[in-house]
Predicted model as a PDB file, atoms N, CA, C, CB and O in Angstrom, pLDDT in the B-factor column:
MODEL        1                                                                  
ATOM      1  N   UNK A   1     -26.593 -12.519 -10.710  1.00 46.00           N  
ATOM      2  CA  UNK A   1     -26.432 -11.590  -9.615  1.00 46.00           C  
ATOM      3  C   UNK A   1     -24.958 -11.513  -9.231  1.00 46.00           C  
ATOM      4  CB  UNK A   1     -27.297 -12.008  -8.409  1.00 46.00           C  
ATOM      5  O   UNK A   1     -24.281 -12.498  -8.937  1.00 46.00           O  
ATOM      6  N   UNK A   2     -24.490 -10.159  -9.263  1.00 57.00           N  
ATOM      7  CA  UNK A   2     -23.141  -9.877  -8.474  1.00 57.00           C  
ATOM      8  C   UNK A   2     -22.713 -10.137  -7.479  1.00 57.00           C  
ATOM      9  CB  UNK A   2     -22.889  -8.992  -8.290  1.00 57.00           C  
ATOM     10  O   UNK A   2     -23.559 -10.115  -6.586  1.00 57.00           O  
ATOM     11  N   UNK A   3     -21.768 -10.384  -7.186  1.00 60.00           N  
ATOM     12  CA  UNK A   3     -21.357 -10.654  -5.543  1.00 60.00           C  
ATOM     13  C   UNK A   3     -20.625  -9.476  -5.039  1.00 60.00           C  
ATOM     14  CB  UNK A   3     -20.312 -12.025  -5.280  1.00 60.00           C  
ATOM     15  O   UNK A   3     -19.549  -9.130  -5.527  1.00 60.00           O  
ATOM     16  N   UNK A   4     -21.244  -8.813  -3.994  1.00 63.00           N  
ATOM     17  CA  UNK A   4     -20.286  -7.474  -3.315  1.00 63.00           C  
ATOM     18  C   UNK A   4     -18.764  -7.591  -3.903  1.00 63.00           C  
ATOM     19  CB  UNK A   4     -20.153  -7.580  -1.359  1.00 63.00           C  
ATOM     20  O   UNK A   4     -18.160  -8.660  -3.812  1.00 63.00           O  
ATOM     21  N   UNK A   5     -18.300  -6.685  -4.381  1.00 65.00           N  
ATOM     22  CA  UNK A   5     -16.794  -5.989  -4.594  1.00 65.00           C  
ATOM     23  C   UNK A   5     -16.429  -6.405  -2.821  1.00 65.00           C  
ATOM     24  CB  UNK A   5     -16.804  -3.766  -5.160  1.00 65.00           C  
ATOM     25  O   UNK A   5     -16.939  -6.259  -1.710  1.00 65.00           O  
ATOM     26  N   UNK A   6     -15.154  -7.026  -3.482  1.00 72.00           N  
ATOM     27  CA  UNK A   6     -14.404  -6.830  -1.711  1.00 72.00           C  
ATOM     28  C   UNK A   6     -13.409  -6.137  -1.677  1.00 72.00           C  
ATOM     29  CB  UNK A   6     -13.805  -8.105  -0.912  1.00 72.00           C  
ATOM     30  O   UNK A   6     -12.953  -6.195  -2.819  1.00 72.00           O  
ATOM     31  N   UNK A   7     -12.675  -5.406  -0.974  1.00 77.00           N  
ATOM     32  CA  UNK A   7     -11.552  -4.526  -1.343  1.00 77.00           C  
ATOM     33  C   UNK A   7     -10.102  -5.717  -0.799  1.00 77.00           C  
ATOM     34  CB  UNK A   7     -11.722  -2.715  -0.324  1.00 77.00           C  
ATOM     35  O   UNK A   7     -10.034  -6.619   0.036  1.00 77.00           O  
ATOM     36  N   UNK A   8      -9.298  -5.222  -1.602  1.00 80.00           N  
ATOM     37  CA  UNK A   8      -8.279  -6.090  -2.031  1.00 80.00           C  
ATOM     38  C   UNK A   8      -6.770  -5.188  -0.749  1.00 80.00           C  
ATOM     39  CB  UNK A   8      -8.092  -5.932  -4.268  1.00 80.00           C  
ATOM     40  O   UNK A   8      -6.580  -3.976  -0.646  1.00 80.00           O  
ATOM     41  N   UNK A   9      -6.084  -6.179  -0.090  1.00 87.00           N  
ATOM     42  CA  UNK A   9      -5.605  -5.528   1.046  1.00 87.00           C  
ATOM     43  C   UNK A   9      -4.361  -4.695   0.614  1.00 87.00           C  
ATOM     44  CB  UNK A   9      -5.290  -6.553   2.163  1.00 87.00           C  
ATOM     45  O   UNK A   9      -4.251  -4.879  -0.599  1.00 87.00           O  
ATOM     46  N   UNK A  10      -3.857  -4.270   0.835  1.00 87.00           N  
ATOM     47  CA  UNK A  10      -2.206  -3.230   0.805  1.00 87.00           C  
ATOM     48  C   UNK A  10      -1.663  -4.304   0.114  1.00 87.00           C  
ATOM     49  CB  UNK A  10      -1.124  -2.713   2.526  1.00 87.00           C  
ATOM     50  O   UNK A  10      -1.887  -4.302  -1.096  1.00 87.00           O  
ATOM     51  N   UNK A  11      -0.905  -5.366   0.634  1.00 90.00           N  
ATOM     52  CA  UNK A  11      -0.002  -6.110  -0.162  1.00 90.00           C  
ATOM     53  C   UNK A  11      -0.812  -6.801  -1.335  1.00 90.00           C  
ATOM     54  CB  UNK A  11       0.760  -7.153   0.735  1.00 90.00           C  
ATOM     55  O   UNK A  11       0.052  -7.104  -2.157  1.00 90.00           O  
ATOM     56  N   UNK A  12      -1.675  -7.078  -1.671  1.00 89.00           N  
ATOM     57  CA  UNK A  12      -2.137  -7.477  -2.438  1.00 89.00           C  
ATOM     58  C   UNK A  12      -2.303  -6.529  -3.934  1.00 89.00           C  
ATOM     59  CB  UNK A  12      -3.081  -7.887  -1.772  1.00 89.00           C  
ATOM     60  O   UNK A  12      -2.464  -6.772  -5.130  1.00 89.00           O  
ATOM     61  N   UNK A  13      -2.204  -5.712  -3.340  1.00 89.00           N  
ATOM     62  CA  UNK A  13      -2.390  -4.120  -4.677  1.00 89.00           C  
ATOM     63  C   UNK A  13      -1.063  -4.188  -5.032  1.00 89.00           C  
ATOM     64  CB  UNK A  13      -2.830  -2.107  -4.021  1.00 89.00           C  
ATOM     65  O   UNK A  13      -0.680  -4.463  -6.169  1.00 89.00           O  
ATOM     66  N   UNK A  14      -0.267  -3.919  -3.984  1.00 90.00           N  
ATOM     67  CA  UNK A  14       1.153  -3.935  -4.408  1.00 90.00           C  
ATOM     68  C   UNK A  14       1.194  -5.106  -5.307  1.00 90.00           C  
ATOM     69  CB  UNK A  14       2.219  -4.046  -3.194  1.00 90.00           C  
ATOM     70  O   UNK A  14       0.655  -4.841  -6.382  1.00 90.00           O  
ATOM     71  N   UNK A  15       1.539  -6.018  -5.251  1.00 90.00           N  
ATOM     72  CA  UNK A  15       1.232  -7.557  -5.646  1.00 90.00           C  
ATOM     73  C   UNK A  15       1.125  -7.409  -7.273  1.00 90.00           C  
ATOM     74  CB  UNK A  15      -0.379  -8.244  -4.868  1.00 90.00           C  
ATOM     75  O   UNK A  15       1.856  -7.395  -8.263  1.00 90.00           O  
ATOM     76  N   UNK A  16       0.105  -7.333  -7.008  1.00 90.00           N  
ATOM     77  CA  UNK A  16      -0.677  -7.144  -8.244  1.00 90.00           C  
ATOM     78  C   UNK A  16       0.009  -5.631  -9.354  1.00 90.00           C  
ATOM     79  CB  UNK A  16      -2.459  -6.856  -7.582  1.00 90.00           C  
ATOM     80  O   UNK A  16       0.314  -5.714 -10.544  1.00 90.00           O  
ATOM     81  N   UNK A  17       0.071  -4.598  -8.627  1.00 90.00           N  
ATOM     82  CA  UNK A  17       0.399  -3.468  -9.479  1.00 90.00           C  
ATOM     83  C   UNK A  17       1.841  -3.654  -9.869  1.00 90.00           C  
ATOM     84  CB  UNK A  17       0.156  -2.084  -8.766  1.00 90.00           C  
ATOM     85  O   UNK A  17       2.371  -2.805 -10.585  1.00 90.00           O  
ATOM     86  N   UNK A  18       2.778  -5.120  -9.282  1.00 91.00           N  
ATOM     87  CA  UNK A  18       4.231  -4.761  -9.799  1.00 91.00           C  
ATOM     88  C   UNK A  18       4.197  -6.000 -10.422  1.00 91.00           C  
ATOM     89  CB  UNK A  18       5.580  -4.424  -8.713  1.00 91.00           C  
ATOM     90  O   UNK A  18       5.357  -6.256 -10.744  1.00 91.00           O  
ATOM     91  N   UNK A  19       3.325  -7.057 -10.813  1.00 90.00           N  
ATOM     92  CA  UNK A  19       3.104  -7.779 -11.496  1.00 90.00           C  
ATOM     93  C   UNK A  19       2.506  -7.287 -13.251  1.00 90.00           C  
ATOM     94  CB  UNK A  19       2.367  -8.467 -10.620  1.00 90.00           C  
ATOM     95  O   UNK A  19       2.841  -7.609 -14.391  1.00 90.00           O  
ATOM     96  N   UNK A  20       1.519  -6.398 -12.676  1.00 87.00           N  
ATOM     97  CA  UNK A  20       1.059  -5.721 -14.005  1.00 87.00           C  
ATOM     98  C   UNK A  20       1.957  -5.425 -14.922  1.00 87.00           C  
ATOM     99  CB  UNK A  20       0.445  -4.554 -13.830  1.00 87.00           C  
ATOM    100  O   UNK A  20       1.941  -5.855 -16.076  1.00 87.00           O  
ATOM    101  N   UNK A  21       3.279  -4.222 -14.155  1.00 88.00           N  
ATOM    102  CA  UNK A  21       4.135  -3.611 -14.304  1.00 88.00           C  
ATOM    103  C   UNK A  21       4.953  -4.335 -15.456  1.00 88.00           C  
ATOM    104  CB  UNK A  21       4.651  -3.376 -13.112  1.00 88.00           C  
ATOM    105  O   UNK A  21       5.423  -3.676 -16.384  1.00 88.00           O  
ATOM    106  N   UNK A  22       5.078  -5.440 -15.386  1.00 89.00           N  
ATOM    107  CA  UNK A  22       6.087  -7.033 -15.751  1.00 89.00           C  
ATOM    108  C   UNK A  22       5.529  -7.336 -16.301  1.00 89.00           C  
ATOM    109  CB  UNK A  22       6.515  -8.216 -14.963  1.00 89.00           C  
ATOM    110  O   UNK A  22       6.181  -7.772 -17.250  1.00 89.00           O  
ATOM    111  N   UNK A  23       3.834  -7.561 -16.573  1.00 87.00           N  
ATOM    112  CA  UNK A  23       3.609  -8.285 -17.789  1.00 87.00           C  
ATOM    113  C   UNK A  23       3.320  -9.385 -17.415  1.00 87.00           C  
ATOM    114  CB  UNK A  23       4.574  -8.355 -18.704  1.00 87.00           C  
ATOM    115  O   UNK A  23       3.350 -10.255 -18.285  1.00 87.00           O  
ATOM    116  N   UNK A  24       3.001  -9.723 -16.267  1.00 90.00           N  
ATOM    117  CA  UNK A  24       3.044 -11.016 -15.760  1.00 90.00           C  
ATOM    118  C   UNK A  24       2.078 -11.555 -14.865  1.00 90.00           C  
ATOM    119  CB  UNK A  24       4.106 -11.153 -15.216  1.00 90.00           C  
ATOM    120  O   UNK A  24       1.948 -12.658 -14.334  1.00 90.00           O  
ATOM    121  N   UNK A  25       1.208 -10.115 -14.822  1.00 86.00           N  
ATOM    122  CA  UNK A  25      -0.406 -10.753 -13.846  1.00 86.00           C  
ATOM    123  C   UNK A  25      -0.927 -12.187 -14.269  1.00 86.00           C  
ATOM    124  CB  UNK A  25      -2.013  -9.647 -14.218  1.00 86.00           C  
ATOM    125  O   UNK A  25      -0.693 -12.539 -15.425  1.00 86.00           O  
ATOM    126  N   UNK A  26      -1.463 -12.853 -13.614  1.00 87.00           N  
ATOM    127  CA  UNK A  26      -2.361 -13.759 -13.986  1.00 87.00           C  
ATOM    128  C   UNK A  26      -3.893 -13.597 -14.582  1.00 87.00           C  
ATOM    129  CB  UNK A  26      -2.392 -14.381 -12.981  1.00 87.00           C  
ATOM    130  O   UNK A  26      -4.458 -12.535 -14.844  1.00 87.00           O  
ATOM    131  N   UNK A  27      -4.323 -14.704 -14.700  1.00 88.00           N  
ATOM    132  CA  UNK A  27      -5.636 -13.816 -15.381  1.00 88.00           C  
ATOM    133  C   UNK A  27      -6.887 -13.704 -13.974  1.00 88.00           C  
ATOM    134  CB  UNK A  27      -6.477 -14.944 -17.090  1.00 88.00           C  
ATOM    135  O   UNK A  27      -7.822 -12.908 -14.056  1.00 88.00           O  
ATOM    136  N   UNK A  28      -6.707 -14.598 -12.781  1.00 89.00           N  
ATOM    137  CA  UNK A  28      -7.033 -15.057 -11.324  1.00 89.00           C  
ATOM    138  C   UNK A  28      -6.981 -13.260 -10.935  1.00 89.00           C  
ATOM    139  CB  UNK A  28      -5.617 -16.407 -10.380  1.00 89.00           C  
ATOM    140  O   UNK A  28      -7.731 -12.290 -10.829  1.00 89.00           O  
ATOM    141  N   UNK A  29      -6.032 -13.514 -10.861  1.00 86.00           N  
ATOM    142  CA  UNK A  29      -5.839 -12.019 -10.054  1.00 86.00           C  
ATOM    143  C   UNK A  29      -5.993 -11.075 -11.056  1.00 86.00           C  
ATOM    144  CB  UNK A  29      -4.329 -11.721  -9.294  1.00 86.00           C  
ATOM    145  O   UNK A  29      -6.395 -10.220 -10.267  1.00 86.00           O  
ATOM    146  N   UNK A  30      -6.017 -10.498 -12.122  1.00 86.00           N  
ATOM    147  CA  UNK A  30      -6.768  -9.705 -12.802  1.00 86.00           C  
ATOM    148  C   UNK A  30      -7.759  -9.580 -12.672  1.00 86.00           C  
ATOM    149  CB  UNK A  30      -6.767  -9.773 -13.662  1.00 86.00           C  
ATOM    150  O   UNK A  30      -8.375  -8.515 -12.635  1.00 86.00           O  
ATOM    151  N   UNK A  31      -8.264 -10.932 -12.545  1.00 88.00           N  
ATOM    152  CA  UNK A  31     -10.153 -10.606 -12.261  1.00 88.00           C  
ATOM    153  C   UNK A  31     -10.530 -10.172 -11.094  1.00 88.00           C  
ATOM    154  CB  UNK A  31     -11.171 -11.876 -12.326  1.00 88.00           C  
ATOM    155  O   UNK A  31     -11.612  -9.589 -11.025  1.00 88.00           O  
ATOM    156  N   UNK A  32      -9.744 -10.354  -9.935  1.00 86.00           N  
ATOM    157  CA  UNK A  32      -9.961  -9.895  -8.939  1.00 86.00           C  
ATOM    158  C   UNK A  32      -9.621  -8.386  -8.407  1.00 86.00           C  
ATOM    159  CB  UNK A  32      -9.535 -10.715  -8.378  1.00 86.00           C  
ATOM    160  O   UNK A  32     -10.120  -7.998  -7.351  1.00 86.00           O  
ATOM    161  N   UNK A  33      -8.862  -7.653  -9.080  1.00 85.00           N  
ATOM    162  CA  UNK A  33      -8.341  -6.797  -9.908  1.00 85.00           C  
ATOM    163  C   UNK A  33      -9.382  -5.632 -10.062  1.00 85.00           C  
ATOM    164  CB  UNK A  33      -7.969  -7.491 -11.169  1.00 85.00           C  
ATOM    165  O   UNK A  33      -9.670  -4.683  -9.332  1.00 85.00           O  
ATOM    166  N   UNK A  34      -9.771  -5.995 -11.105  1.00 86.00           N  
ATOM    167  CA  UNK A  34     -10.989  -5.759 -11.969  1.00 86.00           C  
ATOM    168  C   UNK A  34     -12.518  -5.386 -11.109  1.00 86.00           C  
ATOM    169  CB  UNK A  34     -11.159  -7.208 -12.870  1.00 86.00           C  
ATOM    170  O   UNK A  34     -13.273  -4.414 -11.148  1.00 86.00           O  
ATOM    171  N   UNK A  35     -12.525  -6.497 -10.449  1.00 86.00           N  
ATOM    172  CA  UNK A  35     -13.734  -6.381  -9.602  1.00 86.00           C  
ATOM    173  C   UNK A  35     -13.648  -5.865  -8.227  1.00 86.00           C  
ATOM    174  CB  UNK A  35     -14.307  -7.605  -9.495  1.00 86.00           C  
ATOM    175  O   UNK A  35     -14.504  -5.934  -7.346  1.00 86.00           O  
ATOM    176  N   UNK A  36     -12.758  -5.465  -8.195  1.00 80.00           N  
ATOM    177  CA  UNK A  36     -12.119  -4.568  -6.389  1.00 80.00           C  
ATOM    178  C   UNK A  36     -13.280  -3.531  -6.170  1.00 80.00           C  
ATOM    179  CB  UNK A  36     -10.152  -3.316  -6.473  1.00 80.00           C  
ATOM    180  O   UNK A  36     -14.143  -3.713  -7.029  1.00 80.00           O  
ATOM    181  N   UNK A  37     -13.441  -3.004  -5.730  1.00 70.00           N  
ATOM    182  CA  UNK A  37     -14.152  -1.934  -5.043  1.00 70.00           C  
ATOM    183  C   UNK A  37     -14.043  -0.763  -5.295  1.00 70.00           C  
ATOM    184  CB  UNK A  37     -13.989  -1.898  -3.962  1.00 70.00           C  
ATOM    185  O   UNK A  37     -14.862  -0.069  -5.898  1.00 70.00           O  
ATOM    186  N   UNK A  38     -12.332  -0.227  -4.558  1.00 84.00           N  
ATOM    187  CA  UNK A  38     -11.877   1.156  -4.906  1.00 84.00           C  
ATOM    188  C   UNK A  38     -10.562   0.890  -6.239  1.00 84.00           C  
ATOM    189  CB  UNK A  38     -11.201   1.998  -3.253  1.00 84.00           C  
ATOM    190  O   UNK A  38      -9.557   0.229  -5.979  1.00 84.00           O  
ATOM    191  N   UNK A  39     -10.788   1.500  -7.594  1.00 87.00           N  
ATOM    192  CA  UNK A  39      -9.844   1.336  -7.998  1.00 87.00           C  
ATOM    193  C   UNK A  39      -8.935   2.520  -7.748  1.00 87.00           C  
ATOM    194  CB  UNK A  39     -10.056   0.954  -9.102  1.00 87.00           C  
ATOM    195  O   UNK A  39      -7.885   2.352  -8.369  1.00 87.00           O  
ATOM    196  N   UNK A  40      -8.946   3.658  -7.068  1.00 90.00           N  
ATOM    197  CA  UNK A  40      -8.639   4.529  -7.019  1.00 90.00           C  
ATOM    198  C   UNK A  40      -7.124   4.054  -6.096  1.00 90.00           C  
ATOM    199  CB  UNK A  40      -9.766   5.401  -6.637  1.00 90.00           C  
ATOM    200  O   UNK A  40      -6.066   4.642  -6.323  1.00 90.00           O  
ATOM    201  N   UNK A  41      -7.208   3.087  -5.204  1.00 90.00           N  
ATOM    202  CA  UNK A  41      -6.342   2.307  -4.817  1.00 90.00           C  
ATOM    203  C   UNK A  41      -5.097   1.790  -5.700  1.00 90.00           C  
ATOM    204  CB  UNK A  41      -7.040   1.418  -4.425  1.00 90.00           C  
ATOM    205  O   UNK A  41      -3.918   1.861  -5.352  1.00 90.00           O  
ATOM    206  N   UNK A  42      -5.460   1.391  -6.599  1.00 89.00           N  
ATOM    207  CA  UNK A  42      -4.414   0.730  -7.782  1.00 89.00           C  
ATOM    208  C   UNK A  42      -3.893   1.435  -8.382  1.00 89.00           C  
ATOM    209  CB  UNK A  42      -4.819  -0.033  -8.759  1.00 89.00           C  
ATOM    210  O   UNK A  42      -2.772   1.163  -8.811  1.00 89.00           O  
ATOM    211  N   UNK A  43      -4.523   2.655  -8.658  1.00 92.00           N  
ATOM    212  CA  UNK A  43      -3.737   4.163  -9.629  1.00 92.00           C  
ATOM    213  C   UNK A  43      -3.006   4.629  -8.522  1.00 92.00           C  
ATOM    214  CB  UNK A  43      -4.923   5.690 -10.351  1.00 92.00           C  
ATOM    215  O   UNK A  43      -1.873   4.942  -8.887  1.00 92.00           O  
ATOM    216  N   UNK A  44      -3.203   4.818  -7.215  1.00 93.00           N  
ATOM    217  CA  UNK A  44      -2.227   5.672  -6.555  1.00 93.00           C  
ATOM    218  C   UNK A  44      -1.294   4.919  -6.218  1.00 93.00           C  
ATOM    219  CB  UNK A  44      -2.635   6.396  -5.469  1.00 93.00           C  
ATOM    220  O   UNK A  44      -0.312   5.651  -6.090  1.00 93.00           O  
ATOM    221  N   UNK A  45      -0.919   3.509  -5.918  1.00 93.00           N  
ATOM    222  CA  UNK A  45      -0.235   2.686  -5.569  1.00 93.00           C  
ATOM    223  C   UNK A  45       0.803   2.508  -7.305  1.00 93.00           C  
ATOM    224  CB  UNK A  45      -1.277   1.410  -4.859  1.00 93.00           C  
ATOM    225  O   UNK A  45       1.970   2.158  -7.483  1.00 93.00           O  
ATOM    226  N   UNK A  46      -0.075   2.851  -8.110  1.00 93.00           N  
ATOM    227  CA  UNK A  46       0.764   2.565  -9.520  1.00 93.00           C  
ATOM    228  C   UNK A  46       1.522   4.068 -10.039  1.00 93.00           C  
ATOM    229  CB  UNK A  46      -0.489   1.959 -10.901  1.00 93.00           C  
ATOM    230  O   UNK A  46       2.422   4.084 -10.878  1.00 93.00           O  
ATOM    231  N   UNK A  47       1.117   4.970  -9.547  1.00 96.00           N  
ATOM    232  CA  UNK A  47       1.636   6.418  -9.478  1.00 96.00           C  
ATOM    233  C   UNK A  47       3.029   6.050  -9.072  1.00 96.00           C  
ATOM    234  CB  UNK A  47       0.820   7.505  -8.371  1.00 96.00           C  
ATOM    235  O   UNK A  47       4.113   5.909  -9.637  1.00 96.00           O  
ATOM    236  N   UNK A  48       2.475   5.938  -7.668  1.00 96.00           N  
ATOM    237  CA  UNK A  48       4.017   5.713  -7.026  1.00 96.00           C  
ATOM    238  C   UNK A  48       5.248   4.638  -7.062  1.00 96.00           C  
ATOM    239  CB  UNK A  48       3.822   5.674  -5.838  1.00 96.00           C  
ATOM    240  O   UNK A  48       6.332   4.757  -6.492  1.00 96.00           O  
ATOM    241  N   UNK A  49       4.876   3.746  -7.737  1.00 95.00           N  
ATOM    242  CA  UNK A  49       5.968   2.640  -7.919  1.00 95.00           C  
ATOM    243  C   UNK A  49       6.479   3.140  -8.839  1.00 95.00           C  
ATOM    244  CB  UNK A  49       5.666   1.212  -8.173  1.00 95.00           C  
ATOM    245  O   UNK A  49       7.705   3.251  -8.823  1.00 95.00           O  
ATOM    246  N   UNK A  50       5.501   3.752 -10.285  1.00 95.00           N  
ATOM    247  CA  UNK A  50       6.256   4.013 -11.460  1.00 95.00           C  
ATOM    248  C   UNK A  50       7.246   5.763 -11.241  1.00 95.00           C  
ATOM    249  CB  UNK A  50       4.918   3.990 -12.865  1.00 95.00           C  
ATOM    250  O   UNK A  50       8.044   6.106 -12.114  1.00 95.00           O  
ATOM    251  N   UNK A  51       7.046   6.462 -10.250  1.00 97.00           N  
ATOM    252  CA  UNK A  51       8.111   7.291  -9.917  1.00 97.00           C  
ATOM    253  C   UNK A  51       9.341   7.038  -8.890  1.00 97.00           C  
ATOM    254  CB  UNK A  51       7.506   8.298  -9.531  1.00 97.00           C  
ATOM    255  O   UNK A  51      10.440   7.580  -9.009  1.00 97.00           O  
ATOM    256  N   UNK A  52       9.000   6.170  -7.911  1.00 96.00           N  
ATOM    257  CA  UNK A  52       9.828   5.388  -7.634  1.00 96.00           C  
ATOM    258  C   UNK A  52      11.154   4.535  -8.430  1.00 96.00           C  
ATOM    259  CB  UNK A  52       9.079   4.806  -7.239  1.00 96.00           C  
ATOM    260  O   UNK A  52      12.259   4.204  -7.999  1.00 96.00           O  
ATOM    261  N   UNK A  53      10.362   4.312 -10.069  1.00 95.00           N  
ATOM    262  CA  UNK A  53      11.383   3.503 -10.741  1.00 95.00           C  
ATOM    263  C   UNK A  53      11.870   4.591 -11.904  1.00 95.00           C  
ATOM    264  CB  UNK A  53      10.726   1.953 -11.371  1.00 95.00           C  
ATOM    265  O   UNK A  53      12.957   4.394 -12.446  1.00 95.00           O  
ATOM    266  N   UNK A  54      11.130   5.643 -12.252  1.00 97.00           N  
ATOM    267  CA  UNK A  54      11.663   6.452 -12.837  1.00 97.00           C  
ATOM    268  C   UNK A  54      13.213   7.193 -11.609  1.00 97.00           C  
ATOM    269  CB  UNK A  54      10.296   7.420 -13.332  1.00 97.00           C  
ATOM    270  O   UNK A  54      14.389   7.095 -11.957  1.00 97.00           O  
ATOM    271  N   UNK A  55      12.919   7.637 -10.708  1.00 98.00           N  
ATOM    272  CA  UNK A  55      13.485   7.670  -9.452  1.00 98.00           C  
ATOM    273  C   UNK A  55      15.163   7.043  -9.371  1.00 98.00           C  
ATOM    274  CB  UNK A  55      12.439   6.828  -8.544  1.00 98.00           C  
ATOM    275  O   UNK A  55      16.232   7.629  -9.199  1.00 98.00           O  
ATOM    276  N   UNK A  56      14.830   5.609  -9.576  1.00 97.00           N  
ATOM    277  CA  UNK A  56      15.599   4.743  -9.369  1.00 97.00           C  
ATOM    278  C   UNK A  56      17.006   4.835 -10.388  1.00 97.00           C  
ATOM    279  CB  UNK A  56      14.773   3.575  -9.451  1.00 97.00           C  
ATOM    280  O   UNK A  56      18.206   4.879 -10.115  1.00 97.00           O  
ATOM    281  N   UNK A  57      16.105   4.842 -11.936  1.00 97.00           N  
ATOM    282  CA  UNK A  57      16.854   4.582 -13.218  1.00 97.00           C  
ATOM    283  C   UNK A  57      17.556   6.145 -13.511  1.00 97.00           C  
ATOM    284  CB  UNK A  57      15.688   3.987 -14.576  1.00 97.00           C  
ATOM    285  O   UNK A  57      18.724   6.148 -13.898  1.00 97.00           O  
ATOM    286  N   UNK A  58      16.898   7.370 -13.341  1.00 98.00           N  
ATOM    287  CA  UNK A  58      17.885   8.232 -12.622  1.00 98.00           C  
ATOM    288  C   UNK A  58      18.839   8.295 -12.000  1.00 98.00           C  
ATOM    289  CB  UNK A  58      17.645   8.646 -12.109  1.00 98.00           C  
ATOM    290  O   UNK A  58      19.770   8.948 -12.471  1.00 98.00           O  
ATOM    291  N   UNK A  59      18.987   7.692 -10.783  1.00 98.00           N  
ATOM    292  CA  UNK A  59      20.183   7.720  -9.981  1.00 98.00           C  
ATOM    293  C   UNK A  59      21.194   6.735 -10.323  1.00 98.00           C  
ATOM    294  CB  UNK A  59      19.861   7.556  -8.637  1.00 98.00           C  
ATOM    295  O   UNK A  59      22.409   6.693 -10.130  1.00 98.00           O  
ATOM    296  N   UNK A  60      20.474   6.059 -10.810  1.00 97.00           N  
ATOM    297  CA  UNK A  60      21.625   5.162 -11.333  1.00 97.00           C  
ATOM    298  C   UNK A  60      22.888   5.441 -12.287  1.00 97.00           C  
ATOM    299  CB  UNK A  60      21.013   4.247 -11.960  1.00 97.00           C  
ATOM    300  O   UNK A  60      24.100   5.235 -12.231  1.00 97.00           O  
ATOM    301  N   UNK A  61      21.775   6.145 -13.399  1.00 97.00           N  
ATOM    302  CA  UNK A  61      22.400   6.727 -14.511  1.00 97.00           C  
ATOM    303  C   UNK A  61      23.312   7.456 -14.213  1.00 97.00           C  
ATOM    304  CB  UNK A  61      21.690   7.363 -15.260  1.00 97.00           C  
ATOM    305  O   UNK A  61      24.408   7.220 -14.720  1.00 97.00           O  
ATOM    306  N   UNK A  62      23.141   8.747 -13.159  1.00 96.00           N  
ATOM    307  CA  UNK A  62      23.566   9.700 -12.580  1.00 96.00           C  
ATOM    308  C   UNK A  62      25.143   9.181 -11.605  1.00 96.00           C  
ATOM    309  CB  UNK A  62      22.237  10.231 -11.775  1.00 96.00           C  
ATOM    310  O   UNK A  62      26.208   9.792 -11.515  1.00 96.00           O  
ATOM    311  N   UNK A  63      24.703   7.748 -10.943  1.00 96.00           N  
ATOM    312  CA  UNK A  63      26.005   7.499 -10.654  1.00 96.00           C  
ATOM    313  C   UNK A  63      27.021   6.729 -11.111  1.00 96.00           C  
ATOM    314  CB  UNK A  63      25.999   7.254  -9.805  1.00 96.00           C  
ATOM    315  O   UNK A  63      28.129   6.580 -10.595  1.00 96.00           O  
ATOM    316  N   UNK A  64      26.495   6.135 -12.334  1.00 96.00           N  
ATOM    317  CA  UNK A  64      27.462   5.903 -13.522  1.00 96.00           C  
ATOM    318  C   UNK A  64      28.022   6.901 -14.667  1.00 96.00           C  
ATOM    319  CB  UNK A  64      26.863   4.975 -14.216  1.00 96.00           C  
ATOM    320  O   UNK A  64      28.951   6.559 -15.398  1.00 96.00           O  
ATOM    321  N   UNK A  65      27.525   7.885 -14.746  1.00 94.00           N  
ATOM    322  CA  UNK A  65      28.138   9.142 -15.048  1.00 94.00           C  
ATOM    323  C   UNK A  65      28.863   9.788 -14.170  1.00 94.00           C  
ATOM    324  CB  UNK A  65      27.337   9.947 -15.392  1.00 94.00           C  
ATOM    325  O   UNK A  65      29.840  10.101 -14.851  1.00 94.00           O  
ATOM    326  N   UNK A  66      29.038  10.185 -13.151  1.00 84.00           N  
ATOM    327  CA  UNK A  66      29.891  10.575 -12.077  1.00 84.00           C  
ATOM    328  C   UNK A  66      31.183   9.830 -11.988  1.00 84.00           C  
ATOM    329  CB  UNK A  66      29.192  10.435 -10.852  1.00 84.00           C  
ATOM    330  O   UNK A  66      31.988  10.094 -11.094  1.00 84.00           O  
TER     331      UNK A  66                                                      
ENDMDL                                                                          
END                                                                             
């Protein structure tokens, strides 16, 4: 028998989605991950970090060319 999905809080998604990012999740928190509730949470939170860093590596570029 399953145990209710619990939803996983704001920092904890973060957490987790810039760990993913790195290569460096654990396998603890993957599973917990995994078994969250809303994953719809983790894609929008992972949307936005990864334009954020596209974002980032842009401007950078942009002000080392300048």
């Amino acid at each position: 028998m399953k145990d209710k999905p619990q939803n996983s809080s704001l920092l904890q998604v973060v957490q987790s989605v810039m760990a993913a990012m790195l290569g460096v999740q654990s396998s603890k928190n993957r599973e917990r991950d995994f078994n969250a509730a809303n994953p719809k949470t983790y894609l929008i939170i992972g949307i936005i970090f990864t334009v954020l860093f596209i974002l980032t590596i842009v401007t950078v570029v942009n002000i080392v060319v300048s």
